[in-house]
C-alpha positions as CSV (number, residue, x, y, z in Angstrom):
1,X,93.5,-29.6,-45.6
2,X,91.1,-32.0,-43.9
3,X,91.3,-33.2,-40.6
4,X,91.0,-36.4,-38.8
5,X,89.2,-36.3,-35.6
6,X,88.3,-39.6,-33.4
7,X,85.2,-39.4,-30.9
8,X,86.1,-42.5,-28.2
9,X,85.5,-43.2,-24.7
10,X,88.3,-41.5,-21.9
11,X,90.3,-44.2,-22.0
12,X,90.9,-45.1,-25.4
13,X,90.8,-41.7,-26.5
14,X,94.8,-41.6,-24.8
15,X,96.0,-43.9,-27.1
16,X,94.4,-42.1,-30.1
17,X,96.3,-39.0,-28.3
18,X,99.1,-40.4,-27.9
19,X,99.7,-41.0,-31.5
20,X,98.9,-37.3,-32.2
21,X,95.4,-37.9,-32.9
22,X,92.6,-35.0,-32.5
23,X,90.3,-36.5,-30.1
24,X,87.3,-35.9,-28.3
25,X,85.9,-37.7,-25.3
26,X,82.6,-38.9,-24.7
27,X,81.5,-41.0,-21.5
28,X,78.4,-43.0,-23.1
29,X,76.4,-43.0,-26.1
30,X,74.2,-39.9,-25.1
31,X,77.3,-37.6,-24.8
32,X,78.3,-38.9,-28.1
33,X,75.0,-38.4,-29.7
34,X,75.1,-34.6,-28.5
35,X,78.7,-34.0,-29.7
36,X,78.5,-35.7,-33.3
37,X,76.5,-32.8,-34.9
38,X,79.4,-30.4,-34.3
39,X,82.0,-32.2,-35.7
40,X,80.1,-33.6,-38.7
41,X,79.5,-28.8,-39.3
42,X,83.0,-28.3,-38.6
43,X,84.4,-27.0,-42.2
44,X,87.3,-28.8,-42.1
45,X,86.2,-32.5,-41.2
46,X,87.7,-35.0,-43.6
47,X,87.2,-38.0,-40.9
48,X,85.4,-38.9,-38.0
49,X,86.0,-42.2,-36.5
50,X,83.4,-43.3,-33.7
51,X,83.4,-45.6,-31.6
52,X,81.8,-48.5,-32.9
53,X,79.7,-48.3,-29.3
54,X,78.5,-45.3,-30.0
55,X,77.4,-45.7,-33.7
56,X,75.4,-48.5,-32.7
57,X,73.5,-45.9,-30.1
58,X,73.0,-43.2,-33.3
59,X,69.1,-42.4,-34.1
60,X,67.9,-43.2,-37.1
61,X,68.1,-39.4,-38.7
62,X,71.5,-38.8,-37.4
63,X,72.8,-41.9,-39.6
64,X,70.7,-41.3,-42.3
65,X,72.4,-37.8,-42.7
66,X,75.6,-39.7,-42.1
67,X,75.4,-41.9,-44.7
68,X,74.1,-39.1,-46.8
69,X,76.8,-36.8,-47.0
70,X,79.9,-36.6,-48.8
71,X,82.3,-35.3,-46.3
72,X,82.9,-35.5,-43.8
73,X,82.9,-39.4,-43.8
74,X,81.8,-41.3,-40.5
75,X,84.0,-44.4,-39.5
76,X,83.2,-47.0,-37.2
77,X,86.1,-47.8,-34.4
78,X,85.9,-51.4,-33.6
79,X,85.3,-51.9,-30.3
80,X,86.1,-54.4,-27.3
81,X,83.2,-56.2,-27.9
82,X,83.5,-56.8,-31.2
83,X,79.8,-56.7,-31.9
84,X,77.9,-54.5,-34.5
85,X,78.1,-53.9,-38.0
86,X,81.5,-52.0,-38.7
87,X,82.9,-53.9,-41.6
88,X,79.4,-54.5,-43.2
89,X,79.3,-50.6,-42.9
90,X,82.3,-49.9,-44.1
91,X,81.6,-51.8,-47.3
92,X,78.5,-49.5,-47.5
93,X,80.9,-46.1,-47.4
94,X,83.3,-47.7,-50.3
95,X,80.2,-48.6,-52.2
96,X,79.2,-45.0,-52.6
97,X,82.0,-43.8,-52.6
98,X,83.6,-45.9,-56.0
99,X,80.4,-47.4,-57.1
100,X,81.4,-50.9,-56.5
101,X,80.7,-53.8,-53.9
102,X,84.1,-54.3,-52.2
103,X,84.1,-57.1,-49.7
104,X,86.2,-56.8,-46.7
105,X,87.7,-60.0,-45.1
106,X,89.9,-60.4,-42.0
Protein backbone atom coordinates (compact mmCIF):
# COMPACT_ATOMS: atom_id res chain seq x y z
CA UNK A 1 0.00 0.00 0.00
CA UNK A 2 1.01 3.53 -0.71
CA UNK A 3 1.67 6.14 1.61
CA UNK A 4 0.84 9.70 2.07
CA UNK A 5 3.54 11.83 3.34
CA UNK A 6 3.26 15.85 3.74
CA UNK A 7 6.62 17.98 3.57
CA UNK A 8 5.45 21.50 5.52
CA UNK A 9 6.97 24.07 7.65
CA UNK A 10 7.27 23.14 11.83
CA UNK A 11 4.25 24.57 12.45
CA UNK A 12 1.85 23.45 10.18
CA UNK A 13 3.34 20.20 10.01
CA UNK A 14 1.38 19.60 13.89
CA UNK A 15 -1.81 19.83 12.41
CA UNK A 16 -0.99 17.49 9.53
CA UNK A 17 0.28 15.33 12.71
CA UNK A 18 -2.33 15.68 14.53
CA UNK A 19 -4.65 14.13 12.10
CA UNK A 20 -2.31 11.10 11.81
CA UNK A 21 -0.48 12.36 8.93
CA UNK A 22 3.24 11.21 8.05
CA UNK A 23 5.07 14.37 8.03
CA UNK A 24 8.30 15.84 7.60
CA UNK A 25 9.54 19.25 8.52
CA UNK A 26 11.37 21.57 6.66
CA UNK A 27 12.44 25.22 7.90
CA UNK A 28 12.75 27.06 4.34
CA UNK A 29 12.79 26.17 0.78
CA UNK A 30 16.51 24.91 0.78
CA UNK A 31 15.82 22.29 3.51
CA UNK A 32 12.93 21.29 1.40
CA UNK A 33 14.79 21.18 -1.81
CA UNK A 34 17.42 18.76 -0.03
CA UNK A 35 14.76 16.47 1.48
CA UNK A 36 12.32 16.09 -1.70
CA UNK A 37 14.69 13.61 -3.59
CA UNK A 38 14.31 11.04 -0.80
CA UNK A 39 10.84 10.93 -0.54
CA UNK A 40 10.06 11.09 -4.29
CA UNK A 41 12.90 7.24 -4.04
CA UNK A 42 11.09 6.02 -1.24
CA UNK A 43 9.24 2.62 -2.76
CA UNK A 44 6.34 3.16 -1.20
CA UNK A 45 5.34 6.95 -1.95
CA UNK A 46 1.85 7.19 -3.28
CA UNK A 47 1.61 11.16 -2.24
CA UNK A 48 3.60 13.94 -1.41
CA UNK A 49 1.98 17.08 -0.60
CA UNK A 50 4.41 20.24 -0.35
CA UNK A 51 4.05 23.18 0.69
CA UNK A 52 2.93 25.29 -1.94
CA UNK A 53 6.10 27.70 -0.56
CA UNK A 54 8.28 25.38 -1.16
CA UNK A 55 7.26 24.16 -4.71
CA UNK A 56 7.39 27.58 -5.87
CA UNK A 57 11.37 27.48 -4.55
CA UNK A 58 11.87 23.90 -6.76
CA UNK A 59 14.69 24.15 -9.68
CA UNK A 60 13.75 23.58 -12.75
CA UNK A 61 15.06 19.74 -13.07
CA UNK A 62 13.62 18.78 -9.83
CA UNK A 63 9.95 19.70 -11.24
CA UNK A 64 10.54 18.53 -14.48
CA UNK A 65 11.27 15.01 -13.01
CA UNK A 66 8.20 15.69 -10.87
CA UNK A 67 5.95 16.28 -13.43
CA UNK A 68 7.46 13.41 -15.22
CA UNK A 69 6.86 10.54 -13.09
CA UNK A 70 4.02 8.42 -12.44
CA UNK A 71 4.22 7.87 -8.82
CA UNK A 72 4.79 9.17 -6.65
CA UNK A 73 2.55 12.24 -7.40
CA UNK A 74 3.67 15.72 -6.03
CA UNK A 75 0.80 17.99 -4.60
CA UNK A 76 0.96 21.51 -3.89
CA UNK A 77 -0.34 22.57 -0.10
CA UNK A 78 -1.89 25.93 -0.39
CA UNK A 79 -0.34 28.16 1.54
CA UNK A 80 -1.00 31.39 3.79
CA UNK A 81 -0.19 33.54 1.14
CA UNK A 82 -2.23 32.22 -1.25
CA UNK A 83 0.06 33.08 -4.14
CA UNK A 84 1.54 30.60 -6.77
CA UNK A 85 0.16 28.31 -9.17
CA UNK A 86 -1.43 25.22 -7.11
CA UNK A 87 -4.76 24.89 -8.82
CA UNK A 88 -3.36 25.67 -12.28
CA UNK A 89 -0.93 22.81 -11.35
CA UNK A 90 -3.10 20.62 -10.18
CA UNK A 91 -5.19 20.78 -13.35
CA UNK A 92 -1.79 19.85 -15.09
CA UNK A 93 -1.45 16.40 -12.73
CA UNK A 94 -5.32 15.39 -13.67
CA UNK A 95 -4.54 16.19 -17.30
CA UNK A 96 -1.95 13.49 -17.45
CA UNK A 97 -3.24 11.52 -15.44
CA UNK A 98 -7.06 10.97 -17.38
CA UNK A 99 -6.12 12.66 -20.50
CA UNK A 100 -8.51 15.46 -20.15
CA UNK A 101 -8.56 19.28 -19.23
CA UNK A 102 -10.51 19.43 -15.95
CA UNK A 103 -11.01 22.95 -14.62
CA UNK A 104 -10.92 23.47 -11.06
CA UNK A 105 -13.05 26.35 -9.56
CA UNK A 106 -13.50 27.49 -5.86
Amino acid sequence: MYKFTVLTDPDTAVGFRMAGVETREAGNAEEARRLLPGLLQEEDAGIIAVSEEFMQGLDERLMTRIERSSRPIVIPIPGRSRQGGGMAYIERLLRRAIGHNIVLRR
